[in-house]
Every structure is written in C-alpha cells, then in structure tokens.
C-alpha positions in Angstrom: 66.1 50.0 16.8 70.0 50.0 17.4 72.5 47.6 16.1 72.4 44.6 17.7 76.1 42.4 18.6 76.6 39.4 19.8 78.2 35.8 19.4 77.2 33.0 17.2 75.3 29.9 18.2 73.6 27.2 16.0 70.5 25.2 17.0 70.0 21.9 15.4 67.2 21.2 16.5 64.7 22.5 19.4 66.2 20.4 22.4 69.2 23.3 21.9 67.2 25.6 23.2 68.5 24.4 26.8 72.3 25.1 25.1 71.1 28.9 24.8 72.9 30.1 28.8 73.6 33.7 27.7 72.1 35.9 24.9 73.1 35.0 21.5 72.8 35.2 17.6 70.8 31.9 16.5 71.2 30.6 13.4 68.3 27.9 12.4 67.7 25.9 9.8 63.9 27.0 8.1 62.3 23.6 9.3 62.9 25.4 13.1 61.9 29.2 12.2 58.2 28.7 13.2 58.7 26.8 16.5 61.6 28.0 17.7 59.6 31.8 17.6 56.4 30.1 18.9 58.3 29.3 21.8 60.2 32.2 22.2 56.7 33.9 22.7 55.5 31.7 25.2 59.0 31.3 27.3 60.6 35.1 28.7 63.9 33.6 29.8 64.0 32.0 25.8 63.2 35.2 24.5 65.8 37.0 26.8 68.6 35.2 25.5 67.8 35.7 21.6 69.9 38.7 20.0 68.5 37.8 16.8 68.1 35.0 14.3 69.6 34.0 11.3 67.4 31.7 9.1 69.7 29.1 7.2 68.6 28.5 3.3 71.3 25.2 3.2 68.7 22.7 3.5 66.0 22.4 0.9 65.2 19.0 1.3 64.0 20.4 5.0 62.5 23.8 4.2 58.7 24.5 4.2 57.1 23.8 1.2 54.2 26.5 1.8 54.9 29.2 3.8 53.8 32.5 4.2 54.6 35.1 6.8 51.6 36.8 5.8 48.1 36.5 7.9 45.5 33.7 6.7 42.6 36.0 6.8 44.3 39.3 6.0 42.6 42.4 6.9 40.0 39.8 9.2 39.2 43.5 11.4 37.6 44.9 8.1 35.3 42.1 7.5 31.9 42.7 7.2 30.9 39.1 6.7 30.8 36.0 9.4 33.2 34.2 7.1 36.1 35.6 9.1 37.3 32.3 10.0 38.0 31.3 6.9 41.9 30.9 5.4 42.1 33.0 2.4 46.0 32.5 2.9 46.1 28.8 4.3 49.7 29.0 4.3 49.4 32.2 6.5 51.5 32.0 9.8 51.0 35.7 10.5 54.6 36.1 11.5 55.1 39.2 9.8 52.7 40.8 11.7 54.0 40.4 15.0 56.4 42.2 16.9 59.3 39.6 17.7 61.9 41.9 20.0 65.1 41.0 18.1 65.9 40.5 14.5 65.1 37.6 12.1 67.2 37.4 8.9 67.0 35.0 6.0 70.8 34.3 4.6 71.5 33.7 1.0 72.7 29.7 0.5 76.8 31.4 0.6 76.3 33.6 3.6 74.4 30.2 5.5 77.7 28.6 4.5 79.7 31.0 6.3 77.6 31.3 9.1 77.8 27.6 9.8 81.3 27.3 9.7 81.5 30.2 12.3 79.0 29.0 14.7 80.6 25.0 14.4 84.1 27.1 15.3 82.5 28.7 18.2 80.7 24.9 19.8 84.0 23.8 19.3 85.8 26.4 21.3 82.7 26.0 23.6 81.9 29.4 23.2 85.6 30.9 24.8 87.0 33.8 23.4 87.3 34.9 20.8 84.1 34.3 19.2 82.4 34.7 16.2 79.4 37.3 16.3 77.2 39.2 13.8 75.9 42.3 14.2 72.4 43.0 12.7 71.3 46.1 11.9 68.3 47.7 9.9 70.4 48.5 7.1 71.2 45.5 6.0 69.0 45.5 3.2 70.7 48.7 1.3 74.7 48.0 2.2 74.6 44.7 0.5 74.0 41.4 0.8 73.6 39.3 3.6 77.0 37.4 2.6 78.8 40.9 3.0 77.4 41.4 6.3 79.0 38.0 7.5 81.9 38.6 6.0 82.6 41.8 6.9 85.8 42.1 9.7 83.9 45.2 10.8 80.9 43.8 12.4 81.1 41.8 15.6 81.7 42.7 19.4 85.4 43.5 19.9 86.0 40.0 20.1 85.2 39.1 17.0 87.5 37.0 15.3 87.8 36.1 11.4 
C-alpha cells in the first residue's frame, strides 16, 4: 500500500455517515468501529469515501467491554470435528481477518485529543480550506507513536494546516 492523505472528519454517531460527501479520514469513537465497518462492507459509495479510520480511545465509559478482532472459531477450515459452530473466542468479530481497503488506526488517549480538536476545527470551517488531514502510512508503527503522526507539520495534503 501507499500513503494515504486526506482531510479530517468526525462521526458521532452513525446518522454522520450521510455527512461523509467526499473521501475522508474518519475518526470514531470505539462504540462505532464495528458498525460503522459493517456498513462500509455492505454500502460501495460508503466505502468509497473512507481514506481511513482513526479509532478514538477518549471514551471509556463507551468502549467495548469484550472485544476481539480475532475470529470466534479460529482456524474453523482445520476442523476435523462438527463442532465448528461453536465460539471458542465469543468475543471474536473476525475483523482482523478481513481485508477492509483503507486503514484503521487505534490513537493513544493524547493523539485522540488532538485529533478531535482538528476534526471540530474542520466542521467548524465546514470543511473549507485549509483543512486538517492525516496521512496514514504502514510505518506508523516503527517512526513513533500515533501522537507524533498527528502532530507532525509534515503529514497532510498541501493544505494542511497546524
């Protein structure tokens, strides 16, 4: 994959979906992770306007208690018993596992801070230039954390404003 650009926008909840009118990064809270990529799988023009997605970690009163990105029957195609059905993981969503077309990051509680405060200051410009973007890349991981990336006056489209 290449680096991916693009502006800032928050969803609230999953009536914003209908806010999404050009391709953007979305920043969710953890209560919307699941949905909001269940429906991005069963809606094209949804899916064609997500960049990528930054998961939120501000709201713990709201985030899943058990979750697991991991399958609940993992390695079900091995079995060699009927009991395939049966949720060795029951907190398994098997998100991991699927291929999703755009990034999905989970910020530390600072960088979620940031995030926010850049994606309220682009509503409130209603999205007009300049904008706040993030660039995601597959490096992320080894240059630092996810607060740098925010942070860093050297990622966003040439637009991007601090």
């Amino acid at each position: 994959f290449e680096d991916v650009t693009s502006d800032l926008q928050r969803l609230v909840s999953l009536n914003d979906t209908v806010l999404l009118t050009t391709k953007r990064a979305v920043l969710l809270p953890p209560s919307l992770l699941l949905p909001f990529l269940t429906m991005t799988l069963n809606d094209p023009v949804l899916k064609s306007k997500v960049a990528g997605i930054l998961v939120e970690s501000l709201d713990v009163a709201h985030m899943p208690r058990r979750f697991s990105p991991g399958d609940p029957f993992p390695q079900v195609e091995l079995s060699t018993t009927p009991h395939s059905k049966y949720a060795w993981n029951q907190f398994g969503t098997g998100a991991s596992h699927r291929k999703w077309d755009f990034p999905v990051v989970a910020l530390s509680r600072e960088a979620s801070e940031i995030a926010v405060q850049k994606a309220q200051s682009n509503a409130v410009k209603q999205f007009e230039y300049p904008m706040h973007g993030v660039t995601f890349n597959y490096e992320m991981h080894a240059k630092g954390d996810s607060k740098r990336q925010v942070l860093n006056p050297n990622v966003g489209p040439p637009h991007h404003a601090t």
